[in-house]
Every structure is written in C-alpha cells, then in structure tokens.
N, C-alpha and C positions, 0 to 999 in steps of 0.2 A: 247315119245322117249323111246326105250327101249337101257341100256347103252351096251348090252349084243349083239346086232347086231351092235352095231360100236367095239366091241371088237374083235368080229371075223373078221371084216374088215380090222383092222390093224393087226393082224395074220397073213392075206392071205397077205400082203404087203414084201413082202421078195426079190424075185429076178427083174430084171429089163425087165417085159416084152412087147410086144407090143401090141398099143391098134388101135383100127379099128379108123382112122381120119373121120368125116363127119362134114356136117353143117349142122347147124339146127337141129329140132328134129327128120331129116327123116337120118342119119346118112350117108349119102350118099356120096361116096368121091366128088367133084367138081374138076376138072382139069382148071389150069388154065384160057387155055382160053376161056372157057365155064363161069368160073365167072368173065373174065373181061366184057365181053358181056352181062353177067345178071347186072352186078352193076356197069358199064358205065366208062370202062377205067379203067386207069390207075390211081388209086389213093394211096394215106398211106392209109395203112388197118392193122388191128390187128386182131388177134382171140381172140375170151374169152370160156375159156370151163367152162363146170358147170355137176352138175350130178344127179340134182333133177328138175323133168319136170314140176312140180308146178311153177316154174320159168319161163317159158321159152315166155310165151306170155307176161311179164314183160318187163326179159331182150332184148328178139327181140324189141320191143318197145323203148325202152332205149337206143339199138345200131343205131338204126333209125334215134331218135331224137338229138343225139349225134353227129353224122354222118354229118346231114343236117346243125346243127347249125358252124361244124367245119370243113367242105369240108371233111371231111374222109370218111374209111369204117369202121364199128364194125362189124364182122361175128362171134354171136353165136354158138358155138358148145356143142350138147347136150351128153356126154360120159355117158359110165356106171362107177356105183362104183369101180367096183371090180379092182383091180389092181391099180385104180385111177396115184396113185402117179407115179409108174410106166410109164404109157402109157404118164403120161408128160415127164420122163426125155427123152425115147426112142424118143418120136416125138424130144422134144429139141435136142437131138442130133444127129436125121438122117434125119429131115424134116426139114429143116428152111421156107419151104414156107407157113407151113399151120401150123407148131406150136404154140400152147398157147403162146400168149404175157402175157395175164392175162389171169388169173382161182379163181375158187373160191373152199376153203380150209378148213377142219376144224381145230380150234386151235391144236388141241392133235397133229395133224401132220407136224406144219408148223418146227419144229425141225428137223424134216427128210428130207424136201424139201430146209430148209436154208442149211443142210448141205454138200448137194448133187450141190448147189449151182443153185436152180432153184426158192428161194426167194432174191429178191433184197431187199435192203435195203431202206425203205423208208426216205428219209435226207430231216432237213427242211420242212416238210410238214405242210402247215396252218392248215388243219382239224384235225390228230390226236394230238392233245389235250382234257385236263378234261372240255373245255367249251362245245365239240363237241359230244364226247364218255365219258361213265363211265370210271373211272378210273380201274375197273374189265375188261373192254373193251380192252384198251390199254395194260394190262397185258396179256392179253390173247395170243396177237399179237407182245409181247416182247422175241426176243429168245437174250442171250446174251448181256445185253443190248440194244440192237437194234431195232425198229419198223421194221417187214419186213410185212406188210401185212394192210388192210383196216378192220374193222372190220366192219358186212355187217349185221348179224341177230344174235340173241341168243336162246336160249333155257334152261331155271333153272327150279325149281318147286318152288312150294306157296304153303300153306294150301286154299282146297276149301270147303266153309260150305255151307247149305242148310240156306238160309238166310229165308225162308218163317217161317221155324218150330222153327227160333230164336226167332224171331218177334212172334209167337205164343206163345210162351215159358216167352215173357217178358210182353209179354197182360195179359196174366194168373196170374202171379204173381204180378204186377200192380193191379189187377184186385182184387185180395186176399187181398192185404194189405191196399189196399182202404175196402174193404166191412169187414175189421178185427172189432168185438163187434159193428158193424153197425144194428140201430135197426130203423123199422118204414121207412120215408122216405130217412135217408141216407141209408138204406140197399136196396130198390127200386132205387136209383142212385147209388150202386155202383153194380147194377146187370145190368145197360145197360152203362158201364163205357166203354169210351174209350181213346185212347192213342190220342194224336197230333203227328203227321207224325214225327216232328224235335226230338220232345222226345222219341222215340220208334226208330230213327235212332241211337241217341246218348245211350241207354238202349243197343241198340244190342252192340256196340263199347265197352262197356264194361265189358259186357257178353263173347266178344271173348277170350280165354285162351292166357295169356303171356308167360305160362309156362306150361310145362309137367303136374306140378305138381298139375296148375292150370286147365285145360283138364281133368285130373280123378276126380280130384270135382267137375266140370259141368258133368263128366257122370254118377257120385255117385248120382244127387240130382237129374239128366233130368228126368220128366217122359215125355216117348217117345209116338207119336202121334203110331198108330197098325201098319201102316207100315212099321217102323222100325227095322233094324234087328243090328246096327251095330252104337254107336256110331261114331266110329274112325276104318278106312278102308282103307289099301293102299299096293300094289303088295308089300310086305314083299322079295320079291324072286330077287327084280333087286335094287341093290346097287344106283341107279339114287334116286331113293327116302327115301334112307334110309341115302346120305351120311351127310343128313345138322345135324345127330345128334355128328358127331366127325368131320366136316370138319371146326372148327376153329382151333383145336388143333390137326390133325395128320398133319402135313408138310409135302409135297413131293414136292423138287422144290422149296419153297418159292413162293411169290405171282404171279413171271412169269411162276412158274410149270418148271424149264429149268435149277434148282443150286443145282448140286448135296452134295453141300457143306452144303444145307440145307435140310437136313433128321431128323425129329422128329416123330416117329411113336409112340414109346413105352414112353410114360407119363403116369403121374397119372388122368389128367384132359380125355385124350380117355379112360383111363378105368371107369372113374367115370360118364362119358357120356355111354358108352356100359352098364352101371350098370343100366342106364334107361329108354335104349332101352331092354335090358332084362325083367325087370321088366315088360314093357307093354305086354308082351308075356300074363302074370297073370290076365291080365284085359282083354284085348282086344284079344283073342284068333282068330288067323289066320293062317290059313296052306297053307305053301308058296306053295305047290302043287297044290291048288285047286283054286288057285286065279291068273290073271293075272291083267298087267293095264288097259288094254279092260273090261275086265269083274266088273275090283272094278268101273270102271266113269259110267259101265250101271248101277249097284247097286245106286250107288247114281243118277242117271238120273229116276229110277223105285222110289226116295225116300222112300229106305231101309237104308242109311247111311247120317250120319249129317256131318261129316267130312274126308274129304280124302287129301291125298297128290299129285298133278299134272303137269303136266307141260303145254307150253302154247298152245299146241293142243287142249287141253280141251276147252277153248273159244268156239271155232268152232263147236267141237259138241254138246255143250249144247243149242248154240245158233240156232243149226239146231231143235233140239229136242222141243227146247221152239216153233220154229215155225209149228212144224209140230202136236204141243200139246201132246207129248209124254213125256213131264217135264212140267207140271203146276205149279212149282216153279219159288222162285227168287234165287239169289244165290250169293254167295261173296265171293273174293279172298282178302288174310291175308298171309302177309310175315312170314315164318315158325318160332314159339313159340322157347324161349329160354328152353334151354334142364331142365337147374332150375334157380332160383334167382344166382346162381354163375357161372353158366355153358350158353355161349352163341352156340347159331345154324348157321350156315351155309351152307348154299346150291351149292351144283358143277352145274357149268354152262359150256354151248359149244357153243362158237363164231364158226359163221362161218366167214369166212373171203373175203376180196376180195386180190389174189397177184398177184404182178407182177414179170414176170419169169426173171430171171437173166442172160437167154439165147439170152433174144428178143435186137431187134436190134430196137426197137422203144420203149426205156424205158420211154421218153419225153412224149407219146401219151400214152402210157399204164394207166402212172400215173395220165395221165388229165381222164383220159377213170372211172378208179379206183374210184377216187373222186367226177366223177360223180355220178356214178352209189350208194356210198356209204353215199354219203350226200345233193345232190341237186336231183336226180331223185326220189323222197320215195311216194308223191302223190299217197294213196290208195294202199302201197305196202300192209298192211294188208289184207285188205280185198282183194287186185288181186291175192295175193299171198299162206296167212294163215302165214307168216313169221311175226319176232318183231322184227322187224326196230333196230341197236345198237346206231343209231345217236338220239341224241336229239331235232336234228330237225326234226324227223319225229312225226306225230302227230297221236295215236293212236285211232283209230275210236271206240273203246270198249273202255270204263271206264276202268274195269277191268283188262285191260293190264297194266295199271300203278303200280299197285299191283306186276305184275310177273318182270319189269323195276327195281321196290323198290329192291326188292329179286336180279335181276340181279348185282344193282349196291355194293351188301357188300358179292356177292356172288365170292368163289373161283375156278378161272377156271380149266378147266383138262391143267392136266401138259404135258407135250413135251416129256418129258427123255425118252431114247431109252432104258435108262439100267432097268427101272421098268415098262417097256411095259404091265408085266404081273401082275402089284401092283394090278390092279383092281378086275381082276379075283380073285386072291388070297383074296381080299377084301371082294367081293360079300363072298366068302366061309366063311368066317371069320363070317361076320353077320351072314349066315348061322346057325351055330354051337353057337352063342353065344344066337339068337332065341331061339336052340331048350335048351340049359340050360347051354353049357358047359362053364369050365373057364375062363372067360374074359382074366385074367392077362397074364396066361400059353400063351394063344392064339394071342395077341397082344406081347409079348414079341419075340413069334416064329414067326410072320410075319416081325416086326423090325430084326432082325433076318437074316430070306431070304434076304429081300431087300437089306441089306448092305453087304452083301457076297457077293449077284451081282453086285453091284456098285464096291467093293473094292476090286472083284478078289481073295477073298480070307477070310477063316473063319472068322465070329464074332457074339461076344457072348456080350449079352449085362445084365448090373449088375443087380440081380432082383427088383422090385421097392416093397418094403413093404407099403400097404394098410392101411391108419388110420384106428383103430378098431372106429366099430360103435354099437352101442344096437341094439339088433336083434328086429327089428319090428313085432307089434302083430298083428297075420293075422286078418282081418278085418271082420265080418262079416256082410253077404250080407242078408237080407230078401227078401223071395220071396212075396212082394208086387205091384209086378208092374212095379218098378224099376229096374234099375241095378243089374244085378247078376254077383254072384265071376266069374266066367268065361267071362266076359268081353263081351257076350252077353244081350240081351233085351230082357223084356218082355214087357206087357202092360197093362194097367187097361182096 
C-alpha cells in the first residue's frame, strides 16, 4: 500500500456527487423489472457496494450463499474509488431502490460517513468483541464511542528479513566457534559441522534485532554473502513505513483516531524517536527519490537486501517469486524492533470495514448480511482474495501472516478527524526534512503547531521542549574490510 494514493483520495472527497449505480462488476444499471426476472421475484434484497475487484468473485459467492441459506437477495455492486463516499450519500438520498444498504469502508473515512449519517450504529452485536477482533480492530471502527461498522481485512507493516543468509550467517559462526584452537581430528569435525534444524531455528530467533540499536550491530559485524547491496532497505519516501518509529507517542485522536481532545504531537519521546530515525540516515544511506516500495521488495526478491519494511502484499509476491524460482530464498516476518531499550515502535494500520448505511430500510438484514460476511464466510478469503481476514476466526493459510496479525493487534490505526485530514501529508514532509538532516525539535514543534490552530480555529503556540544534553558521540570508524561501510552501504569479501 502506498499511504500517499489514499491521501489524495480523501482530498478528492469534498463535494456531494454522483456516482454511476450498477451490479456487479459489469456496472450496468439493472431496471427493476428486469432484476426481478433475473433473481425470481419478489424478495428482501440488499445492495452491498465495494470498490476493489480482488473482491468480487468472493463477495458474489457470499451474497449467493447468504441468499439461499436466508430466502433473500445480496446484489454485489462493484463502484469506483473516486468520489466513493459521495456516490453513497447521493444514491442514499435519491435512489432508495438500488442504494447501498451495506458497503465496505475504510477506517480513516467512517467519521465522515457516521456524520453525514450513512453509518448505523452497531448496538448489541455478539461478534464485535476482543474474543472475535483485535481490540486495534474495534478501535478502528469506534467513532464517538460507538461501533458503527464490521471490521473486514487490515493492512500494517512488519519487518521482512532474508531468513536463508540468517541461517547462513548463524552456520558460519556455529561453525567458527566449534573449530576455535581445534587441532587434529576435532578440527576435521568441526570443518564438516552442522547445525540441527531446531537449533539453527532458535540461533536465528535470536539473531533478529529487538532494537534499532541492536539492527546496527548485526550490520556492523554481518559480513554479507556478494549479492548484497543493502543491509536494511525500505521506500523512506511514504510515511506508511516509516510511521511505527513515533506512532506510540504522537497521539492524534487517541486510540479511536476520532478525540480531538486528544492531541500529543510535540513531546520529547517523538523527538527522541526522530533522533533515530535520523541517525540511520548515517548508516544506511537511501535516497527517497530513487526508491519506491516496488522497487525496495524486488531488491530484496534479487537478494540485494537482508531487511526491509512491508506490508501484507508482500506475502503474495514473494510467494509467486519463490515459485516461479525468481527468489531461491526463505524468508521471515518480525513485528517492527523497538526504536531503543526505552523507546517502543508502533505500526499504522487500515481496517477496512464492512457498514451498514443508516439510510437503508433493511437495517435487520444488513446486519445479519455484515456478520456474515465478516466473521462466518472467511474460508480461503486469503488466498481468493490476497486480503487478512481482521476476525480471528479466520485462519490464515501462510504462516507468516500471523506475524503481520501480531503487528496488527498493538498497531494504531489511522485516525477519522476531519479537522487533521492533512496531518499525514504534513507528516510524510516532516520525515522528509528530518531524513535529509534538518531540526527535529524546530520541526515537530511547527507541525504540533499547525494541527492545533486547525483544530482550535485559532493561533497556537506551543512552549518549547528543552532536550537533555547528551555526550557527543565518537564517529565510529568503518574499515574497508569486507564489511560494513560508514555509508550504510556493503561490500564483500
């Protein structure tokens, strides 16, 4: 996902306009009585719109089997993005025949749709609960206190490493310390040494960095196999994976993303997290120009990179790549490293949702419709789909989805508020500039800053936060051995 094409989409959300009605994915209007004749009378029918077509041989399937088990109809309808929100209210209130009873939503938006009043409130419902959804889940889909929405798939990042050249990394050094003043026959046994599968799983596990801090010390010692161009590698340029190194400590929203009551931007803890994303700038040198997210997952698919940042598309094409033998690697997902021993990480995630419209006149069915579809119908929704199931009943056919699950469940979702529509943008820019070297404090002060002059209608100035002095660190030097060099580039023996 890139976060920079759903930002321009809620941009274009502004006035109320109208969107072309069809069914299915052929957009086609159907007239009445032309679909009581296709679909045998007269029965309760609901529409459900959606606007990603990876869906649609699913949810057609699901409105089917829904249908037959309940005497109804489900009629899929496949819309475009643009306008989305829009093309609901305008149907809601000039179509009652063929309007969205239910649609599917993303969290950032269901603020704008509860308050336009085309999300119902969900009251009493068995399934949202923390036995069913993460409790990130249910936040997601909280505007006001209120559940107004199903929570249906997500989307976070994870750290992704090249598990083949770990497991390389940990044979070698196994392999060293066994054959260390080894003379005669134990030096003949520990030159044909190997590892046991259990111990070489549990070696890698603790090989994986916990911490930032711990990540530059496995890149300072790695020596890298020649293909390598890039310990640690990830599109620098889109705020989606850059936000888990301040997203425990800037608050926008509080945990629903929806309480303007709760604005924390300018702390010491985001400047002292920014201080360590800066820093890798020194190591790991990337130029947000010349990199996208496409391009850093083929680097690591060509194994040029040991570690990158992802989100949960990546599955999919690695798993293509592995079978088309374009990635002769293994590979493993790791919930994102704490920023240091005092400073924790957090990942932004984006539910999508299932809602029911607060126009429709079949709110009873909507919601039995909703709950289908969000916690009894999941069977293979991965693999029909490429989507990650948010119910816990669903059971994830890749290992390694539970990985990006882990991440989802301590991850903070995007927030709802109308009145910081443009936090993010401002955000992305923010890392920008603090990438390329400039003031951290100056910079997070004047974003806390903006935001709260939007919010409160009126100037504010926030007090400036003095920074504990610290000992200036001695720049390290790098030998050109082999190893790690100062520029956060590789070389090789």
């Amino acid at each position: 996902m890139i976060l920079r094409k759903r930002l321009t989409a809620m941009l274009l959300v502004i006035g109320m306009t109208a969107g072309v009605i069809g069914v299915g994915a052929s957009g086609v209007t159907v007239p009445k009585e032309t679909e009581e004749s296709l679909f045998g009378g007269k029965k309760d029918t609901i529409y459900f719109w959606y606007t990603d077509d990876a869906l649609s041989d699913y949810v057609n399937s699901a409105a089917v089997n829904f249908g037959e088990a309940n005497d109804v109809r489900v009629i899929p309808v496949l819309k475009s993005g643009r306008e989305y929100v829009e093309a609901v209210n305008y149907a809601s209130l000039h179509d009652e025949e063929q309007m969205p009873d239910v649609y599917l939503l993303s969290n950032d938006s269901l603020g704008k749709a509860y308050l336009a009043g085309l999300a119902a409130e969900i009251k009493d419902s068995p399934v949202c609960t923390p036995e069913v959804f993460p409790q990130s889940a249910l936040s997601a889909v909280t505007y006001d206190g209120k559940i107004i929405a199903y929570p249906y798939y997500f989307e976070t990042s994870a750290y992704l490493y090249n598990k083949t050249y770990l497991e390389d990394f940990v044979k070698e050094r196994l392999k060293e310390e066994a054959g260390a003043g080894a003379e005669g026959e134990e030096a003949e046994e520990a030159a044909e040494f190997s590892v046991p599968q259990e111990q070489l799983e549990a070696s890698v596990q603790e090989l994986l960095p916990q911490t930032m801090d711990e990540l530059l010390s496995f890149a300072d010692a790695y020596i890298a196999p020649e293909a390598v161009e890039s310990i640690l590698k990830w599109d620098v340029s889109d705020i989606f994976y850059n936000y888990y190194f301040i997203g425990q400590y800037m608050v926008v929203g509080g945990e629903a993303g929806d309480d303007e009551n709760q604005i924390d931007i300018y702390n010491l803890e985001s400047i002292e997290c920014l201080k360590v994303y800066q820093k890798l700038n020194q190591f790991f040198y990337i130029e947000p120009d010349m990199v996208t997210y496409d391009s850093v997952l083929q680097d690591f698919i060509d194994g040029k990179v040991v570690f990158s940042v992802v989100t949960n598309d990546a599955i999919a094409r690695l798993e293509e790549a592995g079978e088309d033998g374009s990635f002769p690697f293994e590979y493993g997902i790791m919930t994102v490293p704490r920023i240091s021993e005092a400073l924790a990480g957090r990942s932004l995630s984006v539910t999508n949702a299932v809602v029911v419209n607060g126009y429709s006149g079949q709110q009873e069915l909507a919601n039995r419709f909703a709950t289908y579809l969000t916690t009894e119908y999941l069977d293979n929704f991965y693999t029909r789909t490429g989507k990650t199931a948010s119910s816990y009943h669903a059971a994830y056919e890749n290992f390694w989805l539970n990985a990006f699950r882990s991440e989802y469940e301590k991850s903070i979702p995007m927030p709802k508020m109308i009145e910081t529509s443009n936090f993010w943008i401002q955000l992305e820019i923010l890392f920008s500039r603090v990438w390329n070297g400039e003031n951290i404090n100056d910079l997070v002060r004047g974003l806390s800053e903006q935001m709260m002059t939007q919010i409160l209608g009126q100037p504010f100035t926030e007090e400036y936060i003095e920074e504990p002095q610290t000992e200036p660190e001695e720049e390290e030097e790098y030998i050109d051995d082999g190893e790690t060099m100062d520029d956060g580039e590789v070389t090789n023996q």
